[in-house]
Predicted model as a PDB file, atoms N, CA, C, CB and O in Angstrom, pLDDT in the B-factor column:
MODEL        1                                                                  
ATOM      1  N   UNK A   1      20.398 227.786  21.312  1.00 72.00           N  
ATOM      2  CA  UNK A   1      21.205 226.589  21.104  1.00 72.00           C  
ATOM      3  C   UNK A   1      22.616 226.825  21.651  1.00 72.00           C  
ATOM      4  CB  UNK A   1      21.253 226.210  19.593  1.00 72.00           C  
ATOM      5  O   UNK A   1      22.896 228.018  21.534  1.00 72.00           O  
ATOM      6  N   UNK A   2      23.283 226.345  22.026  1.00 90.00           N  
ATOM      7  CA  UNK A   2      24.504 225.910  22.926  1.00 90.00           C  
ATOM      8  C   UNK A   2      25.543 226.069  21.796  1.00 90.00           C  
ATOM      9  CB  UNK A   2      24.433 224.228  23.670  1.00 90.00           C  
ATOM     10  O   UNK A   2      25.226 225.397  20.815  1.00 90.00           O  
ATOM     11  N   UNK A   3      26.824 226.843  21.629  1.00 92.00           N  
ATOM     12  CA  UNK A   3      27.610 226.703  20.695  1.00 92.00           C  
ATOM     13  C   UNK A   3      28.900 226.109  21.162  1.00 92.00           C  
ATOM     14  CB  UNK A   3      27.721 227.861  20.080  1.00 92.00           C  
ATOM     15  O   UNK A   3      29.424 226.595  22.164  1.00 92.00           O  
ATOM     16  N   UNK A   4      29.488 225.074  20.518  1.00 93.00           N  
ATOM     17  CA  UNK A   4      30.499 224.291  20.710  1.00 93.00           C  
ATOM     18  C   UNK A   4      31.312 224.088  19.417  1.00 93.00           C  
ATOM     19  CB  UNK A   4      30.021 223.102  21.267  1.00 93.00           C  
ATOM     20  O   UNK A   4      30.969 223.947  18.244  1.00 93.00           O  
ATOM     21  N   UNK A   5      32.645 224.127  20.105  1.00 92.00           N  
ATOM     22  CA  UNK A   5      33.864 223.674  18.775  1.00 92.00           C  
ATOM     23  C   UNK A   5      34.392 221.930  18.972  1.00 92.00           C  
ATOM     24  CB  UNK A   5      35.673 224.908  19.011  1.00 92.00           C  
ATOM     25  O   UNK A   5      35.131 221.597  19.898  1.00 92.00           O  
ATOM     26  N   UNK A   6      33.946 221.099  18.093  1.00 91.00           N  
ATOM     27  CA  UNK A   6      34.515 219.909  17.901  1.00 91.00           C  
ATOM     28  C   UNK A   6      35.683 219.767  17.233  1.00 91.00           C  
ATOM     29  CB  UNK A   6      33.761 219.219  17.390  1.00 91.00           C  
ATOM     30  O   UNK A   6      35.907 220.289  16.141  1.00 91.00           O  
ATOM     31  N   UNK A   7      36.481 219.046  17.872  1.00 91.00           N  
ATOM     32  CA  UNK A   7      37.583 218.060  17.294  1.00 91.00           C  
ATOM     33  C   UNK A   7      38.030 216.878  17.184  1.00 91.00           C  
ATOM     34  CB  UNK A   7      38.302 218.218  17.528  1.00 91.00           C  
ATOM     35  O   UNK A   7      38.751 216.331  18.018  1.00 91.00           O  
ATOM     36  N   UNK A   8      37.533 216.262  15.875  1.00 89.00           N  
ATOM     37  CA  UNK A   8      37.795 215.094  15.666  1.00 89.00           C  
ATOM     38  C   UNK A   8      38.781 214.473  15.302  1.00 89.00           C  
ATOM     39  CB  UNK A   8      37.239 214.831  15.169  1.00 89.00           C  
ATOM     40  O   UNK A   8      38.895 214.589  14.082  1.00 89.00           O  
ATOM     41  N   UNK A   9      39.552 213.872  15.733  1.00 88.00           N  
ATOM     42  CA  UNK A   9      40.643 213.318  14.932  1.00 88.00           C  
ATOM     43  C   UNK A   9      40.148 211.411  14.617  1.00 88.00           C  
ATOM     44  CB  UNK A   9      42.318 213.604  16.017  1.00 88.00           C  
ATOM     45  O   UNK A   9      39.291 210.636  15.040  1.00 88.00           O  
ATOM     46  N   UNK A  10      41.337 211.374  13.601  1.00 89.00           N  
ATOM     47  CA  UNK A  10      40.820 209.774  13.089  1.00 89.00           C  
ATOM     48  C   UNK A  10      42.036 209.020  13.165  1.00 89.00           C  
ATOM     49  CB  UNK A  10      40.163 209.614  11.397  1.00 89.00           C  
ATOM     50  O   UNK A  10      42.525 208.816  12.054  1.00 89.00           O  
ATOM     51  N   UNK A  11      42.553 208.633  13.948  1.00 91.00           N  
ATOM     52  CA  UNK A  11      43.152 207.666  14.576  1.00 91.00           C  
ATOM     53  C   UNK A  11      44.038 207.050  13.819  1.00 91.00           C  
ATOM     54  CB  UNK A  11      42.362 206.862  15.057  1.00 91.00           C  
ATOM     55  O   UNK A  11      45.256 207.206  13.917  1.00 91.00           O  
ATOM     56  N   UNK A  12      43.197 205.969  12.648  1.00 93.00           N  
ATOM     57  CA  UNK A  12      43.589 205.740  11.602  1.00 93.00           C  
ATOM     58  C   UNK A  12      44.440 206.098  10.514  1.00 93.00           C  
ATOM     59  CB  UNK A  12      42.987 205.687  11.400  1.00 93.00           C  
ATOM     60  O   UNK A  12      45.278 205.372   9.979  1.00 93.00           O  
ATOM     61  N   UNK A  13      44.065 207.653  10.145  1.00 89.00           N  
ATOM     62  CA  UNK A  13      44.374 207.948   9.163  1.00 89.00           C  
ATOM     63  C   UNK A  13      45.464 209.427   9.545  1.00 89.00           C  
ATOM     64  CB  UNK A  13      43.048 208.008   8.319  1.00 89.00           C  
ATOM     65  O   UNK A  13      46.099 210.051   8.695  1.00 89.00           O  
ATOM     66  N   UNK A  14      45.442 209.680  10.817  1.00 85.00           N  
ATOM     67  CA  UNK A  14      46.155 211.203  11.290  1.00 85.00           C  
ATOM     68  C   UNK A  14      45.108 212.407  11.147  1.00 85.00           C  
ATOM     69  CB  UNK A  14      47.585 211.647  10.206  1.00 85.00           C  
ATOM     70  O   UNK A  14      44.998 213.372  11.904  1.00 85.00           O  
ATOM     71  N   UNK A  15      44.446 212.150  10.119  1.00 84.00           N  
ATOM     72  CA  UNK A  15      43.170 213.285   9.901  1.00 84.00           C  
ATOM     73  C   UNK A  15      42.486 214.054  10.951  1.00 84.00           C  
ATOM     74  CB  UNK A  15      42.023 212.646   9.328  1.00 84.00           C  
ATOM     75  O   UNK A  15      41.967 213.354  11.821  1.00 84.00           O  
ATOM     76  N   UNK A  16      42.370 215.246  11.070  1.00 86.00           N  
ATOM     77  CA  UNK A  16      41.878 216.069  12.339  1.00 86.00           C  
ATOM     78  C   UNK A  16      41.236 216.780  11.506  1.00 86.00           C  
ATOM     79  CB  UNK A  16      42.870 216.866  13.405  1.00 86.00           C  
ATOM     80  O   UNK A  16      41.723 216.983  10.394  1.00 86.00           O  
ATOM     81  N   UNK A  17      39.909 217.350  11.895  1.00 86.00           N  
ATOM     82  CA  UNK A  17      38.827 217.799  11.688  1.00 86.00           C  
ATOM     83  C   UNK A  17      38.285 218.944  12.647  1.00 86.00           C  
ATOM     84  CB  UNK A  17      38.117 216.764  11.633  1.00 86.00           C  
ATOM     85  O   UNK A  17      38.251 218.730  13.859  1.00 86.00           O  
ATOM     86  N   UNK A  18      37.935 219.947  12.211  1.00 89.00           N  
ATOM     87  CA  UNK A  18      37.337 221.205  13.155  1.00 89.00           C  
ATOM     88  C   UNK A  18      35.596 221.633  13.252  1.00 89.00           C  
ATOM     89  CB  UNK A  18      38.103 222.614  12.511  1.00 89.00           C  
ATOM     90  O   UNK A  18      35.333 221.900  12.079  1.00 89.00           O  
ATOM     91  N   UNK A  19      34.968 221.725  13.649  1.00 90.00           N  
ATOM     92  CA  UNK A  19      33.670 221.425  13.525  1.00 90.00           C  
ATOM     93  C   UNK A  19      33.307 222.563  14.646  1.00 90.00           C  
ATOM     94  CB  UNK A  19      33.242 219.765  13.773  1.00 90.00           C  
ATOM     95  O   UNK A  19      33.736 222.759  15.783  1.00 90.00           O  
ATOM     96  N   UNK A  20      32.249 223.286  13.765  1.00 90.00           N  
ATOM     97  CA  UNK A  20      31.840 224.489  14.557  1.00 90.00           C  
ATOM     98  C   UNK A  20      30.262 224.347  14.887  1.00 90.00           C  
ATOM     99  CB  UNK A  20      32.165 225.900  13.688  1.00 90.00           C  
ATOM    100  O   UNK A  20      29.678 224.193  13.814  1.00 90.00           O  
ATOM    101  N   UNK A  21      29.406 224.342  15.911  1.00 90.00           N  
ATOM    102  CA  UNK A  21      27.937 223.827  15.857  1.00 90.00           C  
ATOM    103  C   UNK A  21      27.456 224.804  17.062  1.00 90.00           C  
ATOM    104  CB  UNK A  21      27.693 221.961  16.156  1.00 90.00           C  
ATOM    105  O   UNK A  21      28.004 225.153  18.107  1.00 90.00           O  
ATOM    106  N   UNK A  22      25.916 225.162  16.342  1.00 89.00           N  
ATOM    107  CA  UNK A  22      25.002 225.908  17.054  1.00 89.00           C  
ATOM    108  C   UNK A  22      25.758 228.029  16.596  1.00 89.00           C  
ATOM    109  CB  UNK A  22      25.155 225.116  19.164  1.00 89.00           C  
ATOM    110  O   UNK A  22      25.367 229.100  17.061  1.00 89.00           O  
ATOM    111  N   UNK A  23      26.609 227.800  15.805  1.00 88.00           N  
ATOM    112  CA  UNK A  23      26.952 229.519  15.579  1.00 88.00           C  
ATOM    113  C   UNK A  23      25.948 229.731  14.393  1.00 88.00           C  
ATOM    114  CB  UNK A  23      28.849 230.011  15.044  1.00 88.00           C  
ATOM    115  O   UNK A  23      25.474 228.924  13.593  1.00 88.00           O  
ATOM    116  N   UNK A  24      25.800 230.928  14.527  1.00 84.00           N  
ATOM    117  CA  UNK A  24      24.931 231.741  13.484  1.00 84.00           C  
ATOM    118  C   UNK A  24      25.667 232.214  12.559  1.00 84.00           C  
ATOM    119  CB  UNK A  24      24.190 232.863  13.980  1.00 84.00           C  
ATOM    120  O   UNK A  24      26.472 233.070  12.926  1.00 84.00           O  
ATOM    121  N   UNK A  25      25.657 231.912  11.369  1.00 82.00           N  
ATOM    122  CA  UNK A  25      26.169 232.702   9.609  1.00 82.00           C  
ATOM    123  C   UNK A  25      27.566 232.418  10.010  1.00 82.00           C  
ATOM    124  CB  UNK A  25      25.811 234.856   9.121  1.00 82.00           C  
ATOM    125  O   UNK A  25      27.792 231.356  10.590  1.00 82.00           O  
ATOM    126  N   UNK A  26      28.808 233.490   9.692  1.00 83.00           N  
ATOM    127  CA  UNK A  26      29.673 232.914   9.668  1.00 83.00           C  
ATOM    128  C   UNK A  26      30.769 233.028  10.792  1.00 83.00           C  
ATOM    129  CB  UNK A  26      29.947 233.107   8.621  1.00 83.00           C  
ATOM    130  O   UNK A  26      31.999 233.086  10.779  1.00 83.00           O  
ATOM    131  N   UNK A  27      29.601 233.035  11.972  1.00 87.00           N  
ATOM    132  CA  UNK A  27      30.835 233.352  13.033  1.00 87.00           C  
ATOM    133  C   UNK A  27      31.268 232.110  13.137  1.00 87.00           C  
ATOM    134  CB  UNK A  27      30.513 234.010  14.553  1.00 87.00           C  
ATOM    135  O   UNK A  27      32.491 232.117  13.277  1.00 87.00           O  
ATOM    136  N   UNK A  28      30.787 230.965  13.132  1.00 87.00           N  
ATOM    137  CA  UNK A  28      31.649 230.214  12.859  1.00 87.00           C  
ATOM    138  C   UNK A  28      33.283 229.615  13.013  1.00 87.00           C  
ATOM    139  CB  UNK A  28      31.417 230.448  12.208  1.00 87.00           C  
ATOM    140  O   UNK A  28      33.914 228.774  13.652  1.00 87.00           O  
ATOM    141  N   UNK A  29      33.555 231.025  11.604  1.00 87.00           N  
ATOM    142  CA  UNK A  29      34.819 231.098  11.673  1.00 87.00           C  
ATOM    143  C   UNK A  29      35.897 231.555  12.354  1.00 87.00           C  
ATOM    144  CB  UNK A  29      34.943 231.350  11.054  1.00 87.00           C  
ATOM    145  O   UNK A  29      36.999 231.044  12.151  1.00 87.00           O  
ATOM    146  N   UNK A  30      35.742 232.498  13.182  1.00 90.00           N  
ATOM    147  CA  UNK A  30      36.340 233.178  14.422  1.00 90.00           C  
ATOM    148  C   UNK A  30      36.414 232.270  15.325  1.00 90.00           C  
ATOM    149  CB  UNK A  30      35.626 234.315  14.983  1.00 90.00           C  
ATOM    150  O   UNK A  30      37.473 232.039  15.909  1.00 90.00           O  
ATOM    151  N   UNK A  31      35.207 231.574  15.589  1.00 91.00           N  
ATOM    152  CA  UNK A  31      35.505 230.676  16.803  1.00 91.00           C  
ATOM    153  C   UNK A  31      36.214 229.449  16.671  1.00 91.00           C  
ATOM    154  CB  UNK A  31      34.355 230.305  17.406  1.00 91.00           C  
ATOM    155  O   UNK A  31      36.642 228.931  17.702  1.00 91.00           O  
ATOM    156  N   UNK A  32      36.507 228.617  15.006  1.00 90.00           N  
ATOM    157  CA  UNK A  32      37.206 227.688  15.019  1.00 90.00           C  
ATOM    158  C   UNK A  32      38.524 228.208  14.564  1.00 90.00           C  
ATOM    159  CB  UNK A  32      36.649 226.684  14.347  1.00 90.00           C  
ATOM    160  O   UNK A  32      39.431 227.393  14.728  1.00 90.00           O  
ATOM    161  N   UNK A  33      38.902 229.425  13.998  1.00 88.00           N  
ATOM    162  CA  UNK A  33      39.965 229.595  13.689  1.00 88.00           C  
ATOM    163  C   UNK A  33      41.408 229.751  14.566  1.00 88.00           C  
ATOM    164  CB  UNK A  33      39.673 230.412  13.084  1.00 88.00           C  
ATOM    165  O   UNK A  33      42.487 229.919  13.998  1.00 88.00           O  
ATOM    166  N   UNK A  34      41.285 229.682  15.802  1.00 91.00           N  
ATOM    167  CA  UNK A  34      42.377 229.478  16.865  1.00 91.00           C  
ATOM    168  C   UNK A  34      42.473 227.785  16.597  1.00 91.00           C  
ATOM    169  CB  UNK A  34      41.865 230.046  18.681  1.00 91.00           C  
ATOM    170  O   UNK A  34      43.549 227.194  16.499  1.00 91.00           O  
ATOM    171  N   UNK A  35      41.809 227.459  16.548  1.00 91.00           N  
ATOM    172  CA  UNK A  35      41.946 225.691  17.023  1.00 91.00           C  
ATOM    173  C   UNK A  35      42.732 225.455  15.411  1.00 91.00           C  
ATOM    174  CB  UNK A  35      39.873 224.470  17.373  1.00 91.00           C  
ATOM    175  O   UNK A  35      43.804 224.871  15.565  1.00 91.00           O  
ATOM    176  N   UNK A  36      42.420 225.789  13.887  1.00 89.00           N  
ATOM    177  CA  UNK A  36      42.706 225.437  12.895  1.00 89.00           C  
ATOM    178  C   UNK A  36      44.432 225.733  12.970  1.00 89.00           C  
ATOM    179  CB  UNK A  36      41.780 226.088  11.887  1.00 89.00           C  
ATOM    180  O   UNK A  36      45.310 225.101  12.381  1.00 89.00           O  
ATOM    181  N   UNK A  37      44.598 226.991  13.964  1.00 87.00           N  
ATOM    182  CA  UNK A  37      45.847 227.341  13.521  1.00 87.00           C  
ATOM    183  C   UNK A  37      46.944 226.750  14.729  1.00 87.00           C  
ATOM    184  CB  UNK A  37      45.869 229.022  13.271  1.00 87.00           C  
ATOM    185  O   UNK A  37      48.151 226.979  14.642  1.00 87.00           O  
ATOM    186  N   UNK A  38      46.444 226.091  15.674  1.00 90.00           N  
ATOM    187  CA  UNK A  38      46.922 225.361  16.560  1.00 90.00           C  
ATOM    188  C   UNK A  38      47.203 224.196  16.229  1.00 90.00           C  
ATOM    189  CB  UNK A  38      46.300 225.338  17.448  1.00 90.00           C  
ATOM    190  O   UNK A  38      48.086 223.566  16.809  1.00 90.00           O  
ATOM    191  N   UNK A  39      46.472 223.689  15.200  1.00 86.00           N  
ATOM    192  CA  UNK A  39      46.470 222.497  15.155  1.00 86.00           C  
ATOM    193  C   UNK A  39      47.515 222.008  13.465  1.00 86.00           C  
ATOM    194  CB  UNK A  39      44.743 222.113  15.317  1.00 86.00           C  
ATOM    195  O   UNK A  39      48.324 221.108  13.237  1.00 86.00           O  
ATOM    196  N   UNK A  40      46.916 223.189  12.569  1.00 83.00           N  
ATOM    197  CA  UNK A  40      47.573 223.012  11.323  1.00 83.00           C  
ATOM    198  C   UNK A  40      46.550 222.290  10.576  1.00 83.00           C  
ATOM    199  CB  UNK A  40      48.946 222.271  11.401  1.00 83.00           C  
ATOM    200  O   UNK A  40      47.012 221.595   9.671  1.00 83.00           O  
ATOM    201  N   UNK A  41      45.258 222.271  10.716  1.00 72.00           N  
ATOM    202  CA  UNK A  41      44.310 221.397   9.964  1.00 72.00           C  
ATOM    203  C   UNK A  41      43.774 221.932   9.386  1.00 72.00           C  
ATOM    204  CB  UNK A  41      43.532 220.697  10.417  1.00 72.00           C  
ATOM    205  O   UNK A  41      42.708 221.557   9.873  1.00 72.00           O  
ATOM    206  N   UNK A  42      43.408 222.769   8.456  1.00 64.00           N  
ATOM    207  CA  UNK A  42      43.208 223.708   7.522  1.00 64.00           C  
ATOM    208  C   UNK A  42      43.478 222.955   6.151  1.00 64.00           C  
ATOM    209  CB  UNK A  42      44.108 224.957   7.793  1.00 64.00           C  
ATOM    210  O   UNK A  42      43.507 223.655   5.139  1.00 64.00           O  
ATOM    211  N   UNK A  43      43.673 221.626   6.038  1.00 59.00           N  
ATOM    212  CA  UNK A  43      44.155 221.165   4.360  1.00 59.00           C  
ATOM    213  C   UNK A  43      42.979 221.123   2.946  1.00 59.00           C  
ATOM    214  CB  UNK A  43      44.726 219.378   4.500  1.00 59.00           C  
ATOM    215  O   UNK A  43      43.086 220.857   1.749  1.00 59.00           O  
ATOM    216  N   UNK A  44      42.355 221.357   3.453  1.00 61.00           N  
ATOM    217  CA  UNK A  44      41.261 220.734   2.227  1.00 61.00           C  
ATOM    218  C   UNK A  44      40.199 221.823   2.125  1.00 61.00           C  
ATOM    219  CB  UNK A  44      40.399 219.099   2.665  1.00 61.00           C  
ATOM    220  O   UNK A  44      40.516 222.789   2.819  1.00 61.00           O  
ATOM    221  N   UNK A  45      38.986 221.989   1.453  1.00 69.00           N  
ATOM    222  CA  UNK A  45      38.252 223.136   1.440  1.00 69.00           C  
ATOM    223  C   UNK A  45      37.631 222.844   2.030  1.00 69.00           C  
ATOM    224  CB  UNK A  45      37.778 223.687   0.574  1.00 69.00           C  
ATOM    225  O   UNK A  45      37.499 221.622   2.100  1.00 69.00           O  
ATOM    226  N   UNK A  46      36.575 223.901   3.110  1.00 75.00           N  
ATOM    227  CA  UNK A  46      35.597 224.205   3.963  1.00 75.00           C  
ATOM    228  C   UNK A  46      33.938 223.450   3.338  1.00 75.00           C  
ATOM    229  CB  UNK A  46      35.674 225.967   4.061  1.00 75.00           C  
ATOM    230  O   UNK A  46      33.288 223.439   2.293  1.00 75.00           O  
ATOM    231  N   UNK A  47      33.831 222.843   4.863  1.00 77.00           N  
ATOM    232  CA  UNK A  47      32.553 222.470   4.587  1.00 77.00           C  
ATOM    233  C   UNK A  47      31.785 223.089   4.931  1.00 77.00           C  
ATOM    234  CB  UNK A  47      32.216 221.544   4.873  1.00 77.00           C  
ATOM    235  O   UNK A  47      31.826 222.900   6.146  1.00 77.00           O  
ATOM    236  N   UNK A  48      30.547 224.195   4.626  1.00 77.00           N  
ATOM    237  CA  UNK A  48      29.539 224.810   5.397  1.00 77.00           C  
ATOM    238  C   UNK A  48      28.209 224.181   5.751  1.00 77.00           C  
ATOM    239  CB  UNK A  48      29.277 225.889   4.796  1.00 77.00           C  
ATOM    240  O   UNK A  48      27.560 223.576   4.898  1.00 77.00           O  
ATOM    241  N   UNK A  49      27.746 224.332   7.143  1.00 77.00           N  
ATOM    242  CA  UNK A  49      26.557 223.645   7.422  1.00 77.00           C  
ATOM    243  C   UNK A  49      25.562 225.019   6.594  1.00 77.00           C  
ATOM    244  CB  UNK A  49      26.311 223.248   9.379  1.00 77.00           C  
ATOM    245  O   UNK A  49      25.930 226.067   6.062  1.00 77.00           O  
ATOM    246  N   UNK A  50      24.448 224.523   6.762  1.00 76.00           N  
ATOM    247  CA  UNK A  50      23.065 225.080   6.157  1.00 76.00           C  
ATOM    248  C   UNK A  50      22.778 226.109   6.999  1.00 76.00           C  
ATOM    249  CB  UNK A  50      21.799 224.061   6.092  1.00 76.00           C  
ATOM    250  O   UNK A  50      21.786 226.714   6.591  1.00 76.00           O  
ATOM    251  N   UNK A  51      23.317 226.652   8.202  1.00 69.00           N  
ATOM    252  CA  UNK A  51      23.249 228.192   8.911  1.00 69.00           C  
ATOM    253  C   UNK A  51      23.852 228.727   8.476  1.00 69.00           C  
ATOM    254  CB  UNK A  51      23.495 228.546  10.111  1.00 69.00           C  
ATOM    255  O   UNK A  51      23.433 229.883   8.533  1.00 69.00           O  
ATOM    256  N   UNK A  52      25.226 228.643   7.696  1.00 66.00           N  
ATOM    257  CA  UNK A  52      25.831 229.904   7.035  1.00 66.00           C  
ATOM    258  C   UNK A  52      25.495 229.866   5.717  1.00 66.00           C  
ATOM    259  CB  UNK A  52      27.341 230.046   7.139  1.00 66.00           C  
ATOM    260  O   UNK A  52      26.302 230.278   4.884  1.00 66.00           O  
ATOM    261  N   UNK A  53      24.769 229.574   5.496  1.00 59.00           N  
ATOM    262  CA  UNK A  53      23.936 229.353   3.632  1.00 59.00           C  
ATOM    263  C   UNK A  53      23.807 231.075   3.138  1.00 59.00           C  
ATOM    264  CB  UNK A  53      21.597 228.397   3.692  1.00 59.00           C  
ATOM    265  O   UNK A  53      24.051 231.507   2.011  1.00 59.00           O  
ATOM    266  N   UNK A  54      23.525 231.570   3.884  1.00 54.00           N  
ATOM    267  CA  UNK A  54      22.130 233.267   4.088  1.00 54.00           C  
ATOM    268  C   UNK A  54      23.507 233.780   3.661  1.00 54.00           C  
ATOM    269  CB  UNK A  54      21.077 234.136   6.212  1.00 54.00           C  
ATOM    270  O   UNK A  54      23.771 234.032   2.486  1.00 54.00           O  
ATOM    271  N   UNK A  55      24.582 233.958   4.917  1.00 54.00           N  
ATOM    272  CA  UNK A  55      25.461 234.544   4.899  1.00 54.00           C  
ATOM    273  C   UNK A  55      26.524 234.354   4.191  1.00 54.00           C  
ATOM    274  CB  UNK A  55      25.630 234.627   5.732  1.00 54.00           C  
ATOM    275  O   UNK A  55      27.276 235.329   4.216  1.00 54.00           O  
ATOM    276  N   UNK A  56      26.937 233.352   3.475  1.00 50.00           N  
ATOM    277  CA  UNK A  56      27.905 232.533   2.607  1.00 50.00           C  
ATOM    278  C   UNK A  56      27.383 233.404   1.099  1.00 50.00           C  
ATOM    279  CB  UNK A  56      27.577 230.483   2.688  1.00 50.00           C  
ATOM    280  O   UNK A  56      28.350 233.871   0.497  1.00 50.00           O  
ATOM    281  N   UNK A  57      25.777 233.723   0.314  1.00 48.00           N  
ATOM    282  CA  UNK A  57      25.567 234.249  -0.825  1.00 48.00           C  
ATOM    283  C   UNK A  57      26.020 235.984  -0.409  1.00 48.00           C  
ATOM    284  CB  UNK A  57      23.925 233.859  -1.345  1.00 48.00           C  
ATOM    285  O   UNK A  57      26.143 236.636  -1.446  1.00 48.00           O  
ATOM    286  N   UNK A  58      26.177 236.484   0.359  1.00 47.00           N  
ATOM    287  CA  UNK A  58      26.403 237.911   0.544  1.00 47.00           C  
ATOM    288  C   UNK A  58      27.917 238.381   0.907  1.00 47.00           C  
ATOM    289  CB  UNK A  58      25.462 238.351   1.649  1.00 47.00           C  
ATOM    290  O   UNK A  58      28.414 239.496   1.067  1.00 47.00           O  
ATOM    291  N   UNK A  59      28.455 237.018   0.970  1.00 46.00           N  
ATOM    292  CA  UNK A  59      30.033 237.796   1.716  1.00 46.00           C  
ATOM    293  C   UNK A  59      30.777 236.793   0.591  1.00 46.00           C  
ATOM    294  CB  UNK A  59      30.600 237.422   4.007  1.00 46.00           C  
ATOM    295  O   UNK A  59      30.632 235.692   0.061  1.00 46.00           O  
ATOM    296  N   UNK A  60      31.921 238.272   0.608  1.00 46.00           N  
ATOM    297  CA  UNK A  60      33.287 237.586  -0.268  1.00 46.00           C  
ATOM    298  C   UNK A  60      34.211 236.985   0.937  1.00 46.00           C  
ATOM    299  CB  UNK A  60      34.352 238.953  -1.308  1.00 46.00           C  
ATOM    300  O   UNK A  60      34.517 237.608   1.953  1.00 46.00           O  
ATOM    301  N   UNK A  61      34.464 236.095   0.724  1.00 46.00           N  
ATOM    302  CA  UNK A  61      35.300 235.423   1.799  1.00 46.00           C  
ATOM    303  C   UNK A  61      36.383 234.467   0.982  1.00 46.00           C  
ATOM    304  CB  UNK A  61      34.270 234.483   2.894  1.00 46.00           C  
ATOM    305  O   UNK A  61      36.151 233.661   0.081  1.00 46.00           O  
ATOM    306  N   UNK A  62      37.563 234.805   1.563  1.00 47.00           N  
ATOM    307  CA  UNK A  62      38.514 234.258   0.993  1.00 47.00           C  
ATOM    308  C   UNK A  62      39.078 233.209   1.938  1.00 47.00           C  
ATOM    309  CB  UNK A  62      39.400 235.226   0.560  1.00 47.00           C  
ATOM    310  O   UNK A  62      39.126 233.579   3.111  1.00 47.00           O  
ATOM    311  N   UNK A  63      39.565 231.836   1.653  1.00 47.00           N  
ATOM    312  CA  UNK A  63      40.121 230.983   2.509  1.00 47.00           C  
ATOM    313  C   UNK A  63      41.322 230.788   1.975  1.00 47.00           C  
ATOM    314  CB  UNK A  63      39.423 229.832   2.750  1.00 47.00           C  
ATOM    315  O   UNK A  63      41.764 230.620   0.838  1.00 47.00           O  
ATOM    316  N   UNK A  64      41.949 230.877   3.557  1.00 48.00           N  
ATOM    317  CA  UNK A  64      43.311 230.562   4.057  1.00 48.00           C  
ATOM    318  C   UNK A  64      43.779 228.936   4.155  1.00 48.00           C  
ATOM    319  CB  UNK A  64      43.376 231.204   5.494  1.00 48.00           C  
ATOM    320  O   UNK A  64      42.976 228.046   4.435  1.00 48.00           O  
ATOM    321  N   UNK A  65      44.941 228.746   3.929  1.00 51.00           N  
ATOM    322  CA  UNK A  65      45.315 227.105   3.750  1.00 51.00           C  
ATOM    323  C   UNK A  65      46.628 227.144   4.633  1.00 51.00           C  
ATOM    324  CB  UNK A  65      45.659 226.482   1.906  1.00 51.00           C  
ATOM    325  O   UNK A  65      47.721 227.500   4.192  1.00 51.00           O  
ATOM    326  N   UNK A  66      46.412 226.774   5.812  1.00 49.00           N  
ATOM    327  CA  UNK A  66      46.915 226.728   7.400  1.00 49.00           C  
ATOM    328  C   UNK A  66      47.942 225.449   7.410  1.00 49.00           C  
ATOM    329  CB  UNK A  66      45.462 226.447   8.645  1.00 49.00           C  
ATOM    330  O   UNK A  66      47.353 224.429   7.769  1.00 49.00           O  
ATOM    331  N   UNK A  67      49.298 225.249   7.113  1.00 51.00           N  
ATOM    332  CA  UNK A  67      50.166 224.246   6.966  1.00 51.00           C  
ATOM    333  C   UNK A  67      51.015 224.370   8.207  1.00 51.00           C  
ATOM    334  CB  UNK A  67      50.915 224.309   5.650  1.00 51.00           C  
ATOM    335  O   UNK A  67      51.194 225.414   8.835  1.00 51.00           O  
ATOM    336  N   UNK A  68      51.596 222.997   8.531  1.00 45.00           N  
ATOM    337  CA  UNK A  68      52.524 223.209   9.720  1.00 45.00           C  
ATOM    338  C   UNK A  68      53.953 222.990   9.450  1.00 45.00           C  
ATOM    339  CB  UNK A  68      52.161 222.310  10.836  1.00 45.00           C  
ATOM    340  O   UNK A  68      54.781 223.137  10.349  1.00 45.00           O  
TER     341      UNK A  68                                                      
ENDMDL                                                                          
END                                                                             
């Protein structure tokens, strides 16, 4: 599968969104975390898709809250 970083923003509301698709467990996070800290969109808690499920019960992972 093809891995890509989305960014959505909402027009409307200022809201920007980071979206990580096709990574395995939690790389994920490496690959959106340049864009989170570029951007300052880091406000709210992490949504995980159902590929980092496996890896999400085995790792302590602490989240960062990225302000501009």
């Amino acid at each position: 599968m093809e891995r890509s970083v989305l960014i959505h923003f909402d027009s409307a509301t200022g809201e920007v969104r980071v979206e990580a698709e096709g990574f395995e467990g939690l790389s994920c996070l490496s690959a959106t975390q340049p864009f989170e800290e570029a951007l300052g969109v880091v406000e709210g808690d992490r949504i995980y898709k159902e590929e980092s499920a496996p890896q999400l019960r085995t790792t302590n992972s602490s989240q960062t809250r990225l302000r501009q």
